[in-house]
Each structure stands twice: as structure tokens, then as C-alpha cells.
N, C-alpha and C positions, 0 to 999 in steps of 0.2 A: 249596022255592023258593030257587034264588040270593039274596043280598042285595046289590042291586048298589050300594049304598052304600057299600059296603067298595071299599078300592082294590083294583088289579090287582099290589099290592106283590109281590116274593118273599118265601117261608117257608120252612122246612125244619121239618116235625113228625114223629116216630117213623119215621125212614129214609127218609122222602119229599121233593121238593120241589115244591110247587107256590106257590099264593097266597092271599095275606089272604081275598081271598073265596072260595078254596074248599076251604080248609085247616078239617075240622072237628075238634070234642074232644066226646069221650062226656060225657053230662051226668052221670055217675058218676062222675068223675075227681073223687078228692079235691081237687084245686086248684080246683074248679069249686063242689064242696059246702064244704070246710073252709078252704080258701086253703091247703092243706094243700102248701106246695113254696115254691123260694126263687126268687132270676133274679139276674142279673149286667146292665148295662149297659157292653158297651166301646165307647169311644169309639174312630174311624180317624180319623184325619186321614190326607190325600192317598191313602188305600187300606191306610192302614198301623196294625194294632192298636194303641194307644198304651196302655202298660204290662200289657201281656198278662200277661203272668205275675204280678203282684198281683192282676186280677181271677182267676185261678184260684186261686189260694191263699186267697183270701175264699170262692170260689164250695167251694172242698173245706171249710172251715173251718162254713160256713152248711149244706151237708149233714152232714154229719159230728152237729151238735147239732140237727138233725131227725131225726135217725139213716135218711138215703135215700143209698143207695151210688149214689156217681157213677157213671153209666153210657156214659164214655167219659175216655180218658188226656186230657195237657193238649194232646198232638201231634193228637191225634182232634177236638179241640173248637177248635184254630188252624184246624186244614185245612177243620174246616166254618164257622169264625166269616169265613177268606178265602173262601170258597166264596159267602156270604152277601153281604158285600162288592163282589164281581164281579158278582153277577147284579141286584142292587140299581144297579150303575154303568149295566149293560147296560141295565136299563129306563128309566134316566134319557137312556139315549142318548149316556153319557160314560165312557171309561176310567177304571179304580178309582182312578189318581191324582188323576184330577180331581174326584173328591169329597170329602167332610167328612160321614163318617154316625153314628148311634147302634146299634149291633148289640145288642139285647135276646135274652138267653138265656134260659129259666123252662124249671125242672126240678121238678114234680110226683113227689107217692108213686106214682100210678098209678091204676090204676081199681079200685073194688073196691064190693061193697052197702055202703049207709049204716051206718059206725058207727066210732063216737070210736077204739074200740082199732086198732093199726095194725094191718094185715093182713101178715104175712111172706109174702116171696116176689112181690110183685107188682113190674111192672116199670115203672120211671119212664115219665112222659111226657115229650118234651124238644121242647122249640119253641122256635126261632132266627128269627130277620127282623132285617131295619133298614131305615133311616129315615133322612132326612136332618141331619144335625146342626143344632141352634135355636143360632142366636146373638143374646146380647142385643146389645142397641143401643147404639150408639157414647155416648150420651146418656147412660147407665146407666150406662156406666165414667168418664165426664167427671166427671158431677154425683152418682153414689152412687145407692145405691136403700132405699126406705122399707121398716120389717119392725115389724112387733109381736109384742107377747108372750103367753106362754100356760103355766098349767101343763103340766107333761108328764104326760097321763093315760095313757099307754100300757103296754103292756105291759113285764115287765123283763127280755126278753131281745133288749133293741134290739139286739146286735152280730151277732143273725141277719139276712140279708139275704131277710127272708120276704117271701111275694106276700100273706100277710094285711094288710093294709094299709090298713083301718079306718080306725085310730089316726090314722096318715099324713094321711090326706084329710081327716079334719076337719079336724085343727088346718092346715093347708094352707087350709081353706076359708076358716078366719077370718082370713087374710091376704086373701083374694081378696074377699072383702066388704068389706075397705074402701081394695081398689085395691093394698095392699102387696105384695111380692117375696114375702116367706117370714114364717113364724110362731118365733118363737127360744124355745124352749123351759126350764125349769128345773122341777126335783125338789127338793123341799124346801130353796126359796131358794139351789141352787147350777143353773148352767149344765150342759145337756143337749147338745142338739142345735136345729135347726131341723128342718121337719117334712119338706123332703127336702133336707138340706144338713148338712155341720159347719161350726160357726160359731166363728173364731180372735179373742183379741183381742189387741190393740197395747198394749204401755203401754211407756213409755221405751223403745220402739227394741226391744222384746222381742216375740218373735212366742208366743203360749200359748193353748194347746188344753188340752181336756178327757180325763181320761185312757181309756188304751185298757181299757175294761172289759163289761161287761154290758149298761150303762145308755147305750151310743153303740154305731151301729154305726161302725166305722172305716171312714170314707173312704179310698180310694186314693189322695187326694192328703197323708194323715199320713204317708206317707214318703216322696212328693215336696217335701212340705215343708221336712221334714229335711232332706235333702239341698239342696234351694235354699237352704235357711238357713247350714248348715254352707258352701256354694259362695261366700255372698254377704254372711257374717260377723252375719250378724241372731241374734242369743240368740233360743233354743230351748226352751221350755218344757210338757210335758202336767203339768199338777193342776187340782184343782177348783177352780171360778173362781164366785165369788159373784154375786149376782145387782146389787149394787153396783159390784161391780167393773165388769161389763159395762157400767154407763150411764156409769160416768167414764171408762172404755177410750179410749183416744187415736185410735184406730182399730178398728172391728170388718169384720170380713168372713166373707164365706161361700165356702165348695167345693164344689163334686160338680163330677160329669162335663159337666154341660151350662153349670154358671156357671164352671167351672173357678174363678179367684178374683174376687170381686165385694166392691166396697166398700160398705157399709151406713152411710149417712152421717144415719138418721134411724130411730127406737126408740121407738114408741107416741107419736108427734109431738114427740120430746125429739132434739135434734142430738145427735148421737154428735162428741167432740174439735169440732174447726172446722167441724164439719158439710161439709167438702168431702174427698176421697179424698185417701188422706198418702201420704209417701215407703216406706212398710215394704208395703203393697198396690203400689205402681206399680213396685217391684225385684220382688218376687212374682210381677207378670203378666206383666214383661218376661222373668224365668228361664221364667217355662211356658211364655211362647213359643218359648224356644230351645228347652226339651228336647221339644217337639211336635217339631223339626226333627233331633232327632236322631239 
């Protein structure tokens, strides 16, 4: 039976296109039974991939140490990620320019009987769709948004971009139980991540991240950063950042795809700096405005 509860969205699954609701996956797919595959999220603005080529460089980088061969070049995975884009605009009833979407990529080992050892030879499953892009609210970037903290119990090879994502959602939940944006995460007393974000902090006018290693997956926006920092003369720094650090941090804020940069103006009910969003966040948001235009 149909489920008409799904939308009538587009998809593209294993060489096909149809939709959300009637795209289906064998219940044998290991991404089904073990979460066994990774996914990419690019973000379009006006119809147009925004930094395309860092999400495949992550997306080969995330296969690679699941050991599942990409099963299409980066020119194969443009031409279906615009493909996706167009018919996504189409159903909205508007030209690709005149959207703003999320393009969700997840690349499974494939199908095989249950069991832990990987099977050689079988062939990915690949599934493509989007969605309209969520933007927080003007209110959020005015006055800052509230986040609490959590050990990071997860696994240690966060710089996979896995669809296992347990870990994720809980700590994610105990943000959402008491109303907060995101969960900020630390490993024994030093800065992690948040549970779907990288979290920067501010102190004297310096912008400093956590480094690129095991224990973070790298966000796309660690080298959009750089470069707005380098662009816009902001000191640049990745090392591990104590869990001290963080509460006295003059500014902290968060990245991914959908908050791009977000100020955090409040940390297990403690004001972060002035408790209101500072000048090293409001040159940050205004560079990723420009380079969304570029």
C-alpha cells in the first residue's frame, strides 16, 4: 500500500527518478540494517550548488574510510545533484533560480544477508532528493540562540560523514528537551563539536576552531572560513579548545549547511561574552552572504 503521507517530492534512487512516496529500498540494504553508508548535504542557493567541490572531496574522503567505492565521478554526481534541483523547482511551480534548497545525497554498501563482515562486490545504493532550504529567523541572528552541553559519547571516527547517526540524535535531543538550538559537545574536558554543527570560538578578535582530526567531522564551512578570515583580516586559528575556554569565549558560534554561521549567545543558561552577537559573527555572516553570490 502507498503511504500517502510522504510527499509527492522528487528522488533519484539506483538510476531512477521518481518520488518520496514511491521510491522504495530493500529492507536488506545494509544502510537499512547497520546504517552502514555515509550522505552529503549541498546546499543551492538561487539553483546553484554552493561549494560543490568541497562536498565531494568529503563525500570521496567519507567513502574511502568505509572502504565503499564511489559509484559515480564528481561530473556524474553535478549533473544529477542539477537534475535534482530542476525537478524539485518544477514541483514547486518555480525556476531553479528561484529557489533556495537542501540536495541530500546517501550512498549505502548495498544489499546483501545480514552480517557484520562486508560483502565484496556488491553495488552501492545511491539516493538523491531535496528540499527546500529552513532558515532560522531573523530573531535568532538579532538576539543569538541558547545551546547546552553534553559529553561527547560518540563514536571516534566523527570525521566520517556516516548515516549511523544514533549518537547525533540523542545528544541533539537533549538540546530539544529544553527548548535549546544545538548540544556542544567535549571529550575529555576539551571542545568537540555540537551534535550537528562545528562550534568556533571568539576571543580577542581571533576566530578558533577545533582541529581537523578523527574526533570532528570537518564542516565545509573550515575552509570557507579561512578564506573569509584571511579576506577580512580576522586571526585564524584550529587547536583544541578547553572546555573553559569556551564559557569565557567572547563569542561562540555555530556552522553547517542550514545555520551557515549562528551566534550562541547563551551556554547551559550562562551568557556567552555580552550575551548579545559581536562584531567577528556579524563580518562572518555578511562574507557568506557575499560568497553565496558569487
Amino acid at each position: 500500500m502507498t503511504d500517502t503521507s510522504l510527499p509527492l517530492l522528487p528522488c533519484y534512487l539506483n538510476g531512477e527518478f521518481s518520488t518520496l512516496r514511491d521510491a522504495k529500498v530493500s529492507v536488506l540494504d545494509r544502510g537499512f540494517i547497520f546504517g552502514d553508508g555515509v550522505y552529503e548535504v549541498v546546499p543551492a542557493y538561487a539553483g546553484r550548488p554552493f561549494r560543490f567541490d568541497a562536498h565531494m572531496a568529503r563525500l570521496d574522503r567519507s567513502l574511502a574510510e568505509l572502504r565503499i567505492d564511489n559509484p559515480m565521478g564528481h561530473a556524474q554526481w553535478r549533473a544529477l545533484v542539477l537534475q535534482l534541483i530542476a525537478a524539485y523547482a518544477k514541483a514547486m511551480g518555480k525556476p531553479p533560480e528561484g529557489t533556495d534548497q537542501m540536495v541530500y545525497i546517501q550512498v549505502t554498501r548495498g544489499i546483501a544477508m545480514r552480517d557484520h563482515v562486508m560483502p565484496p562486490g556488491l553495488k552501492p545504493t545511491v539516493f538523491v532528493t531535496s528540499n527546500r532550504m529552513f532558515i532560522y529567523p531573523e530573531q535568532d541572528r538579532a538576539q543569538g540562540v541558547a545551546c547546552v552541553t553534553a559529553d561527547d559519547f560518540r563514536w571516534q571516527k566523527a570525521h566520517v560523514k556516516s548515516t549511523s547517526l544514533a549518537g547525533a540524535v540523542l545528544a541533539r535531543q537533549l538540546s530539544a528537551d529544553v527548548g535549546a538550538i544545538e548540544t556542544v559537545m567535549f571529550r575529555d574536558g576539551f571542545l568537540s563539536e555540537a551534535a550537528a554543527s562545528n562550534v568556533w570560538v571568539v576571543k580577542g578578535g581571533k576566530l578558533i576552531g577545533t582541529p581537523r582530526d578523527n574526533l570532528v567531522l570537518e564542516g565545509i564551512r573550515y575552509g570557507l572560513f579561512e578564506t573569509l578570515c584571511r579576506e577580512t583580516a580576522i586571526p585564524f586559528e584550529l587547536r583544541r579548545i578547553s572546555r573553559d575556554e569556551v564559557f569565557d569565549a567572547d563569542e561562540l558560534l555555530l556552522s553547517s549547511a542550514t545555520k551557515e554561521v549562528l551566534p550562541v549567545t547563551r551556554l547551559d543558561g550562562e551568557p556567552i561574552g555580552t550575551g548579545r552577537p559581536g562584531p567577528i559573527y556579524e563580518r562572518l555572516y555578511a562574507g557568506y552572504q557575499r560568497a553565496k553570490q558569487a
